[in-house]
C-alpha positions as CSV (number, residue, x, y, z in Angstrom):
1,X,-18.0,-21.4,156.4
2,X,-14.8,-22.4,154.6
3,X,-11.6,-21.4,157.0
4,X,-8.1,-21.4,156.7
5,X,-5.7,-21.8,159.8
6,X,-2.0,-22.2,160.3
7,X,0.4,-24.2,162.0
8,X,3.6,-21.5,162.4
9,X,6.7,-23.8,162.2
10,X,8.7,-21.3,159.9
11,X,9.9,-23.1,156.4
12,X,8.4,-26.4,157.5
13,X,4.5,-23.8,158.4
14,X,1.5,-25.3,156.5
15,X,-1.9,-24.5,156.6
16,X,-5.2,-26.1,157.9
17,X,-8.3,-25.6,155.2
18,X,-11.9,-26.5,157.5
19,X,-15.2,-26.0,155.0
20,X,-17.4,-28.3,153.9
21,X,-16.7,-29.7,150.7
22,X,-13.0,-29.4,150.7
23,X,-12.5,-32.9,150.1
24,X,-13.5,-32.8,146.5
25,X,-11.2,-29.4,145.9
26,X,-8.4,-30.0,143.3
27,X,-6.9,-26.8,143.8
28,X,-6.3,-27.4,147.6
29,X,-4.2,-30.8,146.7
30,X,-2.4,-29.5,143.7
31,X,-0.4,-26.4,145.2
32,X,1.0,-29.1,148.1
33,X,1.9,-31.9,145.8
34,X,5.4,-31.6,144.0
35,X,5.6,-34.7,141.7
36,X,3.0,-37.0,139.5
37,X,3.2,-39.4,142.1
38,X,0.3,-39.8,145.0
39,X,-0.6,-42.8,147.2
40,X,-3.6,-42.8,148.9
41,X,-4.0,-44.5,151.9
42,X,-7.5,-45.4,153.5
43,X,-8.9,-48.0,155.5
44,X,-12.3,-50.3,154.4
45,X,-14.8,-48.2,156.0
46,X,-13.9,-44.4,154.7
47,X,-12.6,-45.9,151.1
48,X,-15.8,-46.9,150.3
49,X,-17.6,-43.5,151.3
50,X,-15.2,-40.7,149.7
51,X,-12.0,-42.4,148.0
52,X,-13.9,-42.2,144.8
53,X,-14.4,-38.7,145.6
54,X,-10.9,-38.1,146.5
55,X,-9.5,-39.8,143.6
56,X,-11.8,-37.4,141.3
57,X,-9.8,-34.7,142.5
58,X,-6.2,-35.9,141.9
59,X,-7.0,-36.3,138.1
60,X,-4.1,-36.0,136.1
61,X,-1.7,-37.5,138.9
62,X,-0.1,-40.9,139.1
63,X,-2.5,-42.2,141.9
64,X,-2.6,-45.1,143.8
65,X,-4.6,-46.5,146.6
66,X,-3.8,-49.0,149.5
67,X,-7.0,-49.7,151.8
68,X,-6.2,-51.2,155.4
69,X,-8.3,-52.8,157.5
70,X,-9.9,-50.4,159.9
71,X,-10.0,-50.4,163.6
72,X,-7.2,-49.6,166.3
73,X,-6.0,-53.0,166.6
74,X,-4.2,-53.2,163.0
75,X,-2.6,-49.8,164.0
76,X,0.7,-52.2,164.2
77,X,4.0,-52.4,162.5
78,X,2.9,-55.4,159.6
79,X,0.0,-53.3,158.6
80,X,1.8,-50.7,158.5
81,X,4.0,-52.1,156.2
82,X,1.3,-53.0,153.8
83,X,1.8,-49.1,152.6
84,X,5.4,-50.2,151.8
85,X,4.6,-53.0,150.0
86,X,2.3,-50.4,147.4
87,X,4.9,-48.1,147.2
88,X,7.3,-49.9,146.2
89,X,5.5,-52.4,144.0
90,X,4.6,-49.6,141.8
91,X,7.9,-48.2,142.3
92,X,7.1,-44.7,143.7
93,X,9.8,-42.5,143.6
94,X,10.9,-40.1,146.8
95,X,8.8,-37.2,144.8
96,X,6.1,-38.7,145.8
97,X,3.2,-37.8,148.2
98,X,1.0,-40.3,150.6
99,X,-2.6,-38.7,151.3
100,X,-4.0,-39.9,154.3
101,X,-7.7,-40.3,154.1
102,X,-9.3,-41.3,157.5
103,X,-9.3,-41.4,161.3
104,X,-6.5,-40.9,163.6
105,X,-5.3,-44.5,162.8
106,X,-5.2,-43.6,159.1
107,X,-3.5,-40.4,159.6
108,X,-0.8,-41.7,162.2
109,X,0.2,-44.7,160.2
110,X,0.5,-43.1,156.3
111,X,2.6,-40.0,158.5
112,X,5.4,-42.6,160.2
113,X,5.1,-44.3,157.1
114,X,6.2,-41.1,155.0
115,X,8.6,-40.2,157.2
116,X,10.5,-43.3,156.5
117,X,9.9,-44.1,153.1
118,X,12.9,-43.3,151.0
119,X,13.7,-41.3,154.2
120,X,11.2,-38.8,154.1
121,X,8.6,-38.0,151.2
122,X,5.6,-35.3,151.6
123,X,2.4,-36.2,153.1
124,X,-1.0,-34.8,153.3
125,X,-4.0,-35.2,155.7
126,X,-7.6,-35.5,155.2
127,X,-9.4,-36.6,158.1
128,X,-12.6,-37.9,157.8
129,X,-13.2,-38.2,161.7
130,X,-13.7,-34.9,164.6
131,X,-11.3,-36.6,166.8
132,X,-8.7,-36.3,163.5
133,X,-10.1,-33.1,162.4
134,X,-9.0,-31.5,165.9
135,X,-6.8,-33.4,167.1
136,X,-4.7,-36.1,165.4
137,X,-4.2,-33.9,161.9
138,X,-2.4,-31.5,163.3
139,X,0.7,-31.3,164.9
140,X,3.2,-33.9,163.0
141,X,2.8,-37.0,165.6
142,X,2.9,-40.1,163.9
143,X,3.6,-43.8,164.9
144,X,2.4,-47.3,165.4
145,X,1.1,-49.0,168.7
146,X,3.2,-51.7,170.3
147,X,1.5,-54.7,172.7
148,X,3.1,-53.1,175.6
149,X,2.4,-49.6,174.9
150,X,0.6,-47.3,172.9
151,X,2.0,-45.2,170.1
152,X,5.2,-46.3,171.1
153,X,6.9,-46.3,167.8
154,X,6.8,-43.3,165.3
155,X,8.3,-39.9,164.8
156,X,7.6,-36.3,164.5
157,X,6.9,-35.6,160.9
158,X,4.7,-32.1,160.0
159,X,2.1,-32.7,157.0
160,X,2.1,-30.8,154.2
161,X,-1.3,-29.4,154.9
162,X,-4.4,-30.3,156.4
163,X,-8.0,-30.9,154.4
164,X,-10.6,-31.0,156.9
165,X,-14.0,-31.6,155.1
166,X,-17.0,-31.3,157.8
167,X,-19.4,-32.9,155.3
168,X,-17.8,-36.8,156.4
169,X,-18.9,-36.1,159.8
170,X,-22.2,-36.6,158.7
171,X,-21.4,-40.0,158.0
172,X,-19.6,-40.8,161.3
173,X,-21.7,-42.8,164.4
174,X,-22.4,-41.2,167.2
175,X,-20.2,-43.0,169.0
176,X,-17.1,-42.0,166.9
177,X,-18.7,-38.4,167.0
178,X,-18.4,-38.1,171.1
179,X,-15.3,-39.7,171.1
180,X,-13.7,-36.7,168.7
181,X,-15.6,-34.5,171.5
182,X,-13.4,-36.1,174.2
183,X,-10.3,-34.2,172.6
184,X,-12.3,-31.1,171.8
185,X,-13.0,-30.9,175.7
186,X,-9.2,-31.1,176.5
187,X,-8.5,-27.7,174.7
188,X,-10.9,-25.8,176.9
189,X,-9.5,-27.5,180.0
190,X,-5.6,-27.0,179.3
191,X,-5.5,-23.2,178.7
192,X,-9.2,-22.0,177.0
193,X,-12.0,-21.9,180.1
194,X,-14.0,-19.4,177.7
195,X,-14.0,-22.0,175.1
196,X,-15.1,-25.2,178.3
197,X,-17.8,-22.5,179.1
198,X,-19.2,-22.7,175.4
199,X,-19.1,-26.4,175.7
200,X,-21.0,-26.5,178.5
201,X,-23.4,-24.2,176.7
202,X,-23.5,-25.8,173.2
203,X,-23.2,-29.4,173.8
204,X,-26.4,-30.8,172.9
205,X,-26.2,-28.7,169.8
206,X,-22.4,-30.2,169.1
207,X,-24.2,-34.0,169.4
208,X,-26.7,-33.2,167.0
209,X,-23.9,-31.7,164.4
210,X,-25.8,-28.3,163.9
211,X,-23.5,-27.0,161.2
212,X,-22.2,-23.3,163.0
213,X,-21.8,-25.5,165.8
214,X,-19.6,-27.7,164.8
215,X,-17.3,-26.1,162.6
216,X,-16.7,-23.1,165.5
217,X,-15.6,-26.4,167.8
218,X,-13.4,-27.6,165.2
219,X,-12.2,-24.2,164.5
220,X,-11.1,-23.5,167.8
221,X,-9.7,-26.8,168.7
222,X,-7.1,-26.2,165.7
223,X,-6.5,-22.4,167.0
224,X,-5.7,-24.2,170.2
225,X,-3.3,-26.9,169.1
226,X,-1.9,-25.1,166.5
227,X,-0.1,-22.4,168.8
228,X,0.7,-25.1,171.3
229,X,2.3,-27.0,168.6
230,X,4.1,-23.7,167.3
231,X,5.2,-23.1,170.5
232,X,6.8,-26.5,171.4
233,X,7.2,-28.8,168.1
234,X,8.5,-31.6,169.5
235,X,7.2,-32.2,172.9
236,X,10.0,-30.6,175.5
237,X,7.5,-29.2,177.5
238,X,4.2,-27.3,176.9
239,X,3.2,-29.4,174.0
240,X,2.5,-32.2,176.9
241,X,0.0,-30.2,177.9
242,X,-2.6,-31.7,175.0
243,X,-1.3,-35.6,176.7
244,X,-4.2,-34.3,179.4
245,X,-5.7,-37.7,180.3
246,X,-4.0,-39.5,177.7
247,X,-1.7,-41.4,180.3
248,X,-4.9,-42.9,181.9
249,X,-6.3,-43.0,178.5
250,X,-3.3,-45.1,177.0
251,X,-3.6,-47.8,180.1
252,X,-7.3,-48.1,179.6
253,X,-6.3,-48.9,175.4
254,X,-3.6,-51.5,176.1
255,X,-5.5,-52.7,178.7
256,X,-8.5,-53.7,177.5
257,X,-7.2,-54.4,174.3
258,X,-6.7,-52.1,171.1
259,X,-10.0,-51.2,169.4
260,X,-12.5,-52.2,172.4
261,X,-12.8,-48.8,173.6
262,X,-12.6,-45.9,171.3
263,X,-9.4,-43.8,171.7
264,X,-11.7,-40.6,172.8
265,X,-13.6,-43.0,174.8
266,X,-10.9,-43.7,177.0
267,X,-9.4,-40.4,177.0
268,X,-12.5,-38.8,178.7
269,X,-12.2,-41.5,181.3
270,X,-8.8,-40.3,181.7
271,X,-9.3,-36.9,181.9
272,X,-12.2,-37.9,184.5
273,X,-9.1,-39.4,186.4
274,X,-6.6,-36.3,186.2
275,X,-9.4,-34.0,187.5
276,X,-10.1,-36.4,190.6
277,X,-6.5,-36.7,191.5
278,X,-5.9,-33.4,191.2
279,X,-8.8,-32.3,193.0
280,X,-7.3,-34.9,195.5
281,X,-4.1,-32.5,195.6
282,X,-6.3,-29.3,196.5
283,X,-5.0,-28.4,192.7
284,X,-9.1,-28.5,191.6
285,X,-12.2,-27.5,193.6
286,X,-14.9,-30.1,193.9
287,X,-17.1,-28.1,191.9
288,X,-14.8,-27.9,188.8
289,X,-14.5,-32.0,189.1
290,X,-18.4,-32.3,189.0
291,X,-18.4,-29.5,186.0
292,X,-15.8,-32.0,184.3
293,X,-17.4,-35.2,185.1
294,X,-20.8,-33.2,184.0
295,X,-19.7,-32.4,180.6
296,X,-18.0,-35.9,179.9
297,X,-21.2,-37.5,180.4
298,X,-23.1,-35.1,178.5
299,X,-20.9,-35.8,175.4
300,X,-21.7,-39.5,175.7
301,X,-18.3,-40.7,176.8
302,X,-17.4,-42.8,180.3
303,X,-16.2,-40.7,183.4
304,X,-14.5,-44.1,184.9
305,X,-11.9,-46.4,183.9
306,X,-13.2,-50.4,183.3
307,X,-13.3,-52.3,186.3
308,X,-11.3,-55.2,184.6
309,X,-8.7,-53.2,185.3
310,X,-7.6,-52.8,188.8
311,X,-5.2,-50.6,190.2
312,X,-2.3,-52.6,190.6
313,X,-2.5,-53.5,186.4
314,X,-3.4,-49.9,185.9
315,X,0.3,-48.7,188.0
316,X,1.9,-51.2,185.5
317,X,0.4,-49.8,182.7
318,X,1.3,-46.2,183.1
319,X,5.2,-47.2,184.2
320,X,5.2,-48.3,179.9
321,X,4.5,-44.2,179.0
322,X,6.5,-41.9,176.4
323,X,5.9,-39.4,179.7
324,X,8.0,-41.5,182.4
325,X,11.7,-40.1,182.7
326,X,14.3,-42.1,184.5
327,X,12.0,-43.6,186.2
328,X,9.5,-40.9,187.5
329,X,6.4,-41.1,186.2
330,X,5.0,-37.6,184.8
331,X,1.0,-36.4,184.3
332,X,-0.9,-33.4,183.2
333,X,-2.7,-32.5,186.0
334,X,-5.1,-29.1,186.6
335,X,-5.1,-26.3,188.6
336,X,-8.4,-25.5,187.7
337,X,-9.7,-25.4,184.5
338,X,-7.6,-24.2,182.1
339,X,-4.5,-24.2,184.1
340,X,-3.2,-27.6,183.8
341,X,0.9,-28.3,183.7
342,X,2.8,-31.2,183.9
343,X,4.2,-32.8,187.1
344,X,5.8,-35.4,188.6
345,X,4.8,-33.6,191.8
346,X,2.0,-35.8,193.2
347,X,1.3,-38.5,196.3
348,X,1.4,-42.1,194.6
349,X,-0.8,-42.7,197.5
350,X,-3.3,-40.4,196.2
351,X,-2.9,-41.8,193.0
352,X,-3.5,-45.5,194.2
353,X,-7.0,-44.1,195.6
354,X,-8.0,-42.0,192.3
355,X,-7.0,-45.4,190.6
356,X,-9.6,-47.2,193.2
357,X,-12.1,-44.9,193.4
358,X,-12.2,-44.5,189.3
359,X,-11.9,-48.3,187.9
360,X,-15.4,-48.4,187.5
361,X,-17.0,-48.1,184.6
């Protein structure tokens, strides 16, 4: 089932294609690239399953290749300049396009890097991950981590288009698989219960990749983001909606240590977090948290921050977030599920006990 989606940002609009397959697709490449010059940018593990394939399809184009060490932890500003160093040492032009072909890491790293380069050249995504595929693809955030903070550094910068290939997933560990799950669960609990109801319903069917299954959950993640990101480009106020959990989540990252836990990983911890503190506020019924925690753990992913963090680090943690303002720090909370909204409306005492009560794991 080949599908074609689009993020509606008027002149800069651009469409997602999901099918398997898509990948090796010339024609999908060719109508979004201007120039004759493409750089391809991967990391070790994906390059050495599909950048053969990839490179098949750009026949005829000046193409290049840089391959970066994979894993969270080089998702830092001297990596990141490695992609400079190729451009420029084949002297690419600013008619040229960067192809990310990856994870999130992948795809947020070759976007800031196109942004800048020559101030701005086009860029295209091909995520090889489900947490990229749903999430990270779409939407035009970009960036680099920073010791103190995650995806500190970057900019807003929209993709050309989007080539999600479901056929990589087949490749990808389980473990990456429920951590892409972690963001698919977010878009039923910000604004889509019918779609946390299906999850409830298909989940053992999503874990073992049935096909129909998987591309309906990819599907409707994008439908989901994509008019959330149509609606509030650059983040001045619904668009924080889809940082559900990811303000725990980023804490947990920095925390531990870039790369020990998966980014979905700690987002479902973090999301685990926003529904007890909110069910702490009378915003969530004790029922909906156990329905939460419930389908966390059935997607293989933690419900509870590490214990090496305590709640004191975690506080400290969360004061170094793109989300605090003048000094007030601000979460996506929920008022049941699929009614959550951003707030700096909450008891810090009650947020000291969630922090207690969910340092566990």
């Amino acid at each position: 089932m080949n599908r074609t989606l689009r993020v509606e940002l008027g002149e800069r609009s651009y469409p997602i294609y999901i099918g398997a397959g898509n990948m090796a697709a010339a024609d999908l490449y060719r109508q979004h690239i201007a120039g004759a010059q493409v750089m391809v940018v991967s990391n070790e593990t994906v390059a050495s399953l599909y950048l053969d394939r990839l490179m098949s399809a750009l026949h005829g184009f000046k193409a290049g290749s840089v391959i970066l060490p994979d894993g969270e932890e080089y998702k830092n500003l001297e990596v990141w300049n490695r992609i400079f160093d190729a451009l420029l040492q084949k002297r690419f032009n600013r008619r040229c396009t960067l192809i990310a072909l990856g994870g999130g890491v992948v795809g947020d790293m070759t976007g800031f890097a196109a942004a800048c380069y020559q101030r701005g050249v086009p860029f295209i995504q091909v995520p090889t991950t489900l947490l990229a595929q749903v999430d990270s693809s779409v939407g035009g955030k970009t960036g680099v981590n920073h010791p103190l903070g995650k995806n500190m550094i970057g900019a807003f910068y929209q993709p050309r288009c989007v080539i999600a290939d479901t056929e990589t997933l087949n490749t990808l560990d389980d473990r990456q698989l429920s951590s892409g799950i972690a963001e698919v669960i977010k878009y039923g609990l910000i604004d889509d219960p019918e779609f946390f109801a299906w999850l409830e319903a298909n989940m053992q069917a999503l874990r073992q990749r049935e096909p129909a299954t998987l591309a309906y959950a990819i599907e409707r993640s994008c439908q989901d983001k994509a008019r959330i990101v149509a609606a509030d480009e650059l983040e001045a106020g619904q668009r924080a909606l889809l940082n559900l959990g990811h303000t725990f989540g980023h804490a947990i990252e920095t925390g531990v240590g870039y790369g020990e836990w998966l980014h979905g990983e700690a987002i479902a911890a973090g999301i685990c977090m926003a529904a007890s503190l909110s069910r702490r506020l009378d915003w969530l019924s004790a029922q909906d948290e156990r329905r939460i925690e419930a389908l966390v753990a059935g997607a293989g992913l933690p419900v509870a921050a590490p214990a090496s963090l305590g709640a004191d680090r975690f506080l400290e943690l969360m004061a170094v977030d793109k989300k605090v303002l003048e000094g007030r720090l601000r979460l996506v909370l929920l008022k049941g599920i699929g009614g959550a909204l951003v707030t700096e409306k909450f008891d810090a005492g009650l947020l000291r006990n969630t922090l207690a009560e969910n340092v566990r794991a």
